[in-house]
C-alpha positions in Angstrom: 22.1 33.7 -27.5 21.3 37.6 -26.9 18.9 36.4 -23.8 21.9 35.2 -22.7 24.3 38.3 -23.1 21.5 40.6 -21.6 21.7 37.9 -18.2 25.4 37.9 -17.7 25.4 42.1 -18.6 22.5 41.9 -15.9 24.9 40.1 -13.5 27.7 42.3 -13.8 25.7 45.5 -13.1 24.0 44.2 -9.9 27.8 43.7 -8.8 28.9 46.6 -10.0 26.1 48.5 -8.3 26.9 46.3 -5.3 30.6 47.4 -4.8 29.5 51.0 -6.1 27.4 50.9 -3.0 30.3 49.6 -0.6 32.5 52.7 -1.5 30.0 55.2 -1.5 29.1 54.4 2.3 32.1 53.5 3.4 30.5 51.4 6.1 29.8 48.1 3.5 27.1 46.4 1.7 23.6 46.1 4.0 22.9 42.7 4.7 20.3 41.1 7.3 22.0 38.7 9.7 20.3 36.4 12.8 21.7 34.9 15.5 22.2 31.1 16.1 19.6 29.5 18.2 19.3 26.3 19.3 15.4 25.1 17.9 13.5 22.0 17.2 13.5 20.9 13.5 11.4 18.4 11.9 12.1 17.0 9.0 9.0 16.7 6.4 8.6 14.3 3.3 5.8 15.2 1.4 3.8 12.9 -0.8 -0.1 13.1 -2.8 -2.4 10.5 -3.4 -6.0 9.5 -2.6 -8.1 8.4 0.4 -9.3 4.5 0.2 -11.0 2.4 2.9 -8.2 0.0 4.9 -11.0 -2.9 4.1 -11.8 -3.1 0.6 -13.2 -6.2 -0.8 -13.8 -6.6 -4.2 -16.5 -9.7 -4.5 -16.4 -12.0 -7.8 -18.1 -14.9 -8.2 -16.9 -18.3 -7.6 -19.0 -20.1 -10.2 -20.9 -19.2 -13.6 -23.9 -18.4 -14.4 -27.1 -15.9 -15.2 -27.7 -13.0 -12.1 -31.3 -13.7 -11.2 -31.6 -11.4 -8.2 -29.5 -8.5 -7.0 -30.4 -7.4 -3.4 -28.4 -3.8 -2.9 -27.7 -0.8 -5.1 -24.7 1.0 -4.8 -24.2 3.2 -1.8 -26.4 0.7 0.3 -25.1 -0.2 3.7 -24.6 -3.6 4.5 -23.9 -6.2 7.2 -21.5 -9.1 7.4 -23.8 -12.3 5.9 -26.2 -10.0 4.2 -27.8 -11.1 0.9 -26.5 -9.0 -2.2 -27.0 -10.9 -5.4 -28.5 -14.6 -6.5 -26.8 -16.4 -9.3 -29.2 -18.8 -10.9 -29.0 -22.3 -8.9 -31.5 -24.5 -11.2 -28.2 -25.9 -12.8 -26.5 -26.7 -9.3 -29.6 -27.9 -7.7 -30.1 -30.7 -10.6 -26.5 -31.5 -10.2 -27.0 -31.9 -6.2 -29.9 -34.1 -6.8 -28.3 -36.2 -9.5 -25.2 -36.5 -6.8 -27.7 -37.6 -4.1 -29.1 -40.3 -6.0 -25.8 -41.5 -7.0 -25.1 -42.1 -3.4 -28.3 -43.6 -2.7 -27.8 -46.1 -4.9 -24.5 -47.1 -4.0 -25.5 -46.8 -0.5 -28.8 -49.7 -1.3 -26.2 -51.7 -3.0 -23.6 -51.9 -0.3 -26.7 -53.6 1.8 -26.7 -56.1 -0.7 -23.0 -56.5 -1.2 -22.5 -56.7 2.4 -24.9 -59.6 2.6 -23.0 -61.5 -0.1 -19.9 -61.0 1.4 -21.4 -62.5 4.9 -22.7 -65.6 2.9 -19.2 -66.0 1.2 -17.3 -65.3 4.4 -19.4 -68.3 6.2 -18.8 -70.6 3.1 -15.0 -70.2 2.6 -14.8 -70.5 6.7 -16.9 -73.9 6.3 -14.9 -75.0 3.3 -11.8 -74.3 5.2 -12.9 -76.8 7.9 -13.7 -79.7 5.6 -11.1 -79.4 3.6 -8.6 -80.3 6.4 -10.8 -83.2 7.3 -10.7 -84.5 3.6 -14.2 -84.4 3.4 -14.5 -81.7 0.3 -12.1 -81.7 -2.6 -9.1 -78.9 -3.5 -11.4 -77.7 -6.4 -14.3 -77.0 -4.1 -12.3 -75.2 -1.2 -10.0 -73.2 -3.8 -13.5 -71.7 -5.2 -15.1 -71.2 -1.9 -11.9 -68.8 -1.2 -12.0 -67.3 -5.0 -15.8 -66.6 -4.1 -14.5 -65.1 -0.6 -12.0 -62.7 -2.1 -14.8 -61.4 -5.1 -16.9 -60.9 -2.4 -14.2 -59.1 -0.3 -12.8 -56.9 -3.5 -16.2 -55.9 -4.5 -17.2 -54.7 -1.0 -14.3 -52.8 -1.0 -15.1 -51.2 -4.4 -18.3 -50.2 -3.5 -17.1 -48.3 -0.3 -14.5 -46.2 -2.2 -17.4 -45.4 -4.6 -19.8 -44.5 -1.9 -16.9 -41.8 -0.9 -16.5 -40.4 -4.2 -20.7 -40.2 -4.5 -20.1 -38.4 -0.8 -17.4 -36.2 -2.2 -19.7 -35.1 -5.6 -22.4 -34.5 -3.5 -20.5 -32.1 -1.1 -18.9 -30.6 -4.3 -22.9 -30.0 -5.5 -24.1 -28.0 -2.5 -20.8 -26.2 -1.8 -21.7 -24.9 -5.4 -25.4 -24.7 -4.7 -24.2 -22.7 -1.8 -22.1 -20.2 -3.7 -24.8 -19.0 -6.0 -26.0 -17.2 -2.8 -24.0 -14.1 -2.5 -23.6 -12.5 0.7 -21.3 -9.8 2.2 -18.3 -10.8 3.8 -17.9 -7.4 5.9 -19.9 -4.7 7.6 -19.3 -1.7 5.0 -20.9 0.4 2.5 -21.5 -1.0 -1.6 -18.9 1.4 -3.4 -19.6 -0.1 -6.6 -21.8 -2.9 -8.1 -20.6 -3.4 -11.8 -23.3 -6.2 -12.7 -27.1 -6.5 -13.6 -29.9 -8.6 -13.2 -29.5 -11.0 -16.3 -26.0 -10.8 -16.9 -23.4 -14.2 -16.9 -20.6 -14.1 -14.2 -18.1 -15.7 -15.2 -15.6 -17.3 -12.3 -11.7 -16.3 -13.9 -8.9 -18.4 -15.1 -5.0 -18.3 -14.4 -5.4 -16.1 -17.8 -8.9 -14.4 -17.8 -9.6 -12.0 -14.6 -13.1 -13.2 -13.4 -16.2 -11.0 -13.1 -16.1 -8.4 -10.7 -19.2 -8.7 -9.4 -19.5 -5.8 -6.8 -16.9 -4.2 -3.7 -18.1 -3.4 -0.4 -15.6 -1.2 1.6 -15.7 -0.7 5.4 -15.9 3.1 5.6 -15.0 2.9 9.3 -11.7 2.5 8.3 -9.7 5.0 5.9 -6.3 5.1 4.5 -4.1 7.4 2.3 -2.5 5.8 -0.1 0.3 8.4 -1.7 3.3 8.2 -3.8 6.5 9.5 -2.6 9.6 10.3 -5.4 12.3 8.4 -5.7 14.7 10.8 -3.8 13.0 11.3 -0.4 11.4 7.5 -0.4 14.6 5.9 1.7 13.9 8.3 4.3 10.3 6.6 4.7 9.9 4.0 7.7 6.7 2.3 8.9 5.8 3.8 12.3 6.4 7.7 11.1 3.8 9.6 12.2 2.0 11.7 9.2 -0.5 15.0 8.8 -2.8 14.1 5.4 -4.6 17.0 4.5 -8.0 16.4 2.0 -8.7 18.5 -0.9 -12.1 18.0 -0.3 -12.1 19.5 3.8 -9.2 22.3 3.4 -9.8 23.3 6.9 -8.8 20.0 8.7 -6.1 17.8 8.9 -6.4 14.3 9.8 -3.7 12.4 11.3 -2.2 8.8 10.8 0.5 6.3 11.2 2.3 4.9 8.0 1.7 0.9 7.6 3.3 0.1 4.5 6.5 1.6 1.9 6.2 0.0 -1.2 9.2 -1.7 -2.6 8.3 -1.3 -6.2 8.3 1.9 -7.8 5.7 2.5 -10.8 6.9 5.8 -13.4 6.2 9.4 -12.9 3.0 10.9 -15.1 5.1 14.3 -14.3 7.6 13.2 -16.5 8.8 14.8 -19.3 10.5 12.6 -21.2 10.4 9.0 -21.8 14.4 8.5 -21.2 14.3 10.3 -17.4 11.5 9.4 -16.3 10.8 9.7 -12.1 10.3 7.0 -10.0 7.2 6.9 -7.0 6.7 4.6 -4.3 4.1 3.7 -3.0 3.3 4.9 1.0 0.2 4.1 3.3 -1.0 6.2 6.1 -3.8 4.2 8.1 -5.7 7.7 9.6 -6.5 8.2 13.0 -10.0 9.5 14.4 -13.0 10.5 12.9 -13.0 9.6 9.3 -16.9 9.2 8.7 -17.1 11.9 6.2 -13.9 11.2 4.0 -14.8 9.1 1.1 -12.7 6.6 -1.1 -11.4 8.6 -4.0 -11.0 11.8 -2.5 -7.3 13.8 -3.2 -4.8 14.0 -0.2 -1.7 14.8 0.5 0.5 13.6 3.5 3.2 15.1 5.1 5.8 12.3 6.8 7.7 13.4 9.7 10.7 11.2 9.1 13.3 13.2 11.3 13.0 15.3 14.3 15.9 16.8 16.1 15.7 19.3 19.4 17.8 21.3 20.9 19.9 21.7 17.5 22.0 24.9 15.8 20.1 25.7 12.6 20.5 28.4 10.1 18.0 29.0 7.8 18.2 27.4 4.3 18.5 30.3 2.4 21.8 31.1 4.3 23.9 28.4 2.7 26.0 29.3 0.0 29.2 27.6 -1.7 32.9 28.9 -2.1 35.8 27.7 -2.7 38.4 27.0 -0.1 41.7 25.9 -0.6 41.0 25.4 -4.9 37.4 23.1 -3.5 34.0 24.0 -3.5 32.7 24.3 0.2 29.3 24.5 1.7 28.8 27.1 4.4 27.6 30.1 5.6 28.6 33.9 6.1 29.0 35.3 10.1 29.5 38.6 11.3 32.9 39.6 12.7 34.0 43.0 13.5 32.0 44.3 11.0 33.5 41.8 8.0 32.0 38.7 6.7 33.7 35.5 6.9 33.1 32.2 5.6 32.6 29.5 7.5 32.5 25.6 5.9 29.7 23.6 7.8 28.6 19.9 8.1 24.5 19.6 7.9 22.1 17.5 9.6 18.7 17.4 9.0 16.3 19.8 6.8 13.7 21.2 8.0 11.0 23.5 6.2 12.9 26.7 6.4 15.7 25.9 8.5 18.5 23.5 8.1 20.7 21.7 11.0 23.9 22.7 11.4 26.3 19.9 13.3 29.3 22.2 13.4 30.9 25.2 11.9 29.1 27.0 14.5 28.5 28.6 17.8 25.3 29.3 19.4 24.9 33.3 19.5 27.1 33.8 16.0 25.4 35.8 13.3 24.8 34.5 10.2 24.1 36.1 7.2 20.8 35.4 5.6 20.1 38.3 3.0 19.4 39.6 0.6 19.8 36.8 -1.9 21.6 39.2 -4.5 24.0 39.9 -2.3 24.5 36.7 -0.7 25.3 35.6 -4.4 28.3 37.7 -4.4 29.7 38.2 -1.7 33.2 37.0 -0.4 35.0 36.4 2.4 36.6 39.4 4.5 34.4 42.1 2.6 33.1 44.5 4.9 29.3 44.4 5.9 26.9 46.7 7.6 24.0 44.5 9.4 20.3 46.1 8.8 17.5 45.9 11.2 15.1 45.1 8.1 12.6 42.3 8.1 14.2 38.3 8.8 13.5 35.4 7.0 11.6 33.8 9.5 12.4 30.4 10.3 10.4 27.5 12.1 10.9 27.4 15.8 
């Protein structure tokens, strides 16, 4: 309570002292002013993050079992179809070879099958023949066609069974195949999470499978960054973007945003549990040389996501609000015949320092921009004597 008694005593004597001034010179309180200028603004969302390779694929394995061999250690550079790890194939191999037989049998008994369908084929044909002449019997043709169709149906059998004995032995050596693990990309091992002895275990709708090892193509890099909540609308894909690297403070690398996330995740800025901030996610594909950046590293990107030329702009420390007419306006003090007068204005686009101004103004006015305490204060028609002290410096 007395902290805030000492501010608002505070207040009152820095307007006090203000006016004070006014009388005593006669000529108004000093302010700084600048002219209008047309300039190019460019409007910057900012947004931090971390550098990770474009191609990052994270290898698990397709079936179980015991890691016999691994062939890279982490760091290794590797080529597409390049061994990396052996998952023990004694189990898939007996299962191929069981399959195989499987299918060799079938295959010797559709010889013999085939043969007995020939035989009945000819009989029930011949049967056929003599029937009509009334030289065999009904009981005798009726089971030379019952033998027929057996023969037939169990021909057929055999063929479907031959195709399920091909499909089981395909199924064998596509898993046979798979306990050979090779690279599907040109990149560098980032990280190999498993040992020579340890189970891989392939994952369920449930259960996330073993992670066996990721190989990233380094060739590549992206920033990944999270913009707030606020500033994330004005975010397109296209936008051009600067990423500057904690780890290279010197450089700046430059890079096209791909992809604006659509799902926000929570602030770990936040302060409380009941407001907390919203990011989205934003990524910048870089441009160039990016052989020394490395996945991991800190960045922060700067989105140009408006850029205006030949515009009026003020700079942002100019604007203040009054009231006009009994509502609050936004606007900005000029200089006329030694008074300052308030003048509402409609805004574009913010720059760094500078913001647009869309009207309100003429090109050539002077606007006041300083000093802030005065600024604060001061109204409309109070008279004003322009220093030549320092300007804010805008961006041009």
């Amino acid at each position: 309570m007395k902290k805030t008694i000492w501010i608002a005593i505070g207040l009152v004597v820095i307007v006090l002292v203000i006016l004070l001034n006014i009388n005593r010179s006669g000529s108004g309180v000093k302010v700084r002013a600048r002219k209008v200028k047309k300039t190019t603004l460019i409007s910057i969302v900012e947004g931090t993050g971390e550098i990770k390779p474009t191609k990052n694929v994270e290898i698990s394995a397709d079936i179980s079992g015991k890691i016999v061999k691994i062939g890279v250690r982490e760091g290794d550079r590797v080529k597409k179809g390049q061994f990396l790890l052996q998952i023990d194939p004694s189990m898939y191999k007996a299962e191929l070879e069981s399959a195989m037989a499987s299918l060799k049998a079938t295959e010797a008994q559709l010889i013999q099958n085939e043969a007995a369908y020939e035989i009945a084929k000819k009989n029930y044909e011949r049967a056929k023949k003599l029937y009509a002449k009334g030289i065999i019997s009904q009981e005798e043709y009726l089971k030379a066609e019952a033998d027929f169709k057996s023969s037939l149906s169990s021909l057929k059998a055999l063929k479907f069974r031959i195709e399920q004995n091909r499909a089981q032995v395909k199924s064998a050596r596509e898993k046979l195949k798979k306990t050979l693990i090779l690279s599907p990309v040109d990149g560098v091992v980032t990280s190999l999470n498993v040992e020579e002895g340890e189970v891989a275990i392939i994952g369920t709708m449930n259960n996330p499978g073993t992670i066996l090892l990721t190989v990233a193509d380094l060739s590549q890099m992206q920033a990944e960054v999270w913009v707030d909540e606020t500033d994330i609308v004005k975010v397109k894909e296209g936008q051009k973007a600067t990423v500057e690297v904690d780890a290279f403070p010197e450089e700046k690398f430059h890079g096209v945003v791909t992809e604006v996330g659509s799902s926000p995740q929570q602030s770990t800025a936040s302060l409380s549990s009941q407001e907390q901030a919203k990011e989205y996610k934003v990524v910048i594909v870089l441009k160039g040389d990016v052989s020394r950046l490395k996945p991991g590293l800190t960045a922060t990107a700067r989105i140009e996501v408006a850029r205006a030329k030949d515009v009026l702009a003020v700079p942002i420390s100019s604007l203040v609000v009054r009231k006009v007419k009994g509502k609050e306006k936004e606007g900005v003090f000029v200089v006329e015949d030694g008074l300052a007068r308030f003048r509402p204005v409609k805004k574009g686009i913010m720059g760094e320092m500078e913001v647009e101004i869309k009207s309100g103004l003429k090109e050539g006015e002077r606007v006041i921009v300083g000093p802030f305490k005065v600024l604060r204060v001061l109204q409309d028609g109070q008279r004003v004597e322009v220093t030549t002290g320092r300007r804010i410096k805008g961006k041009k």
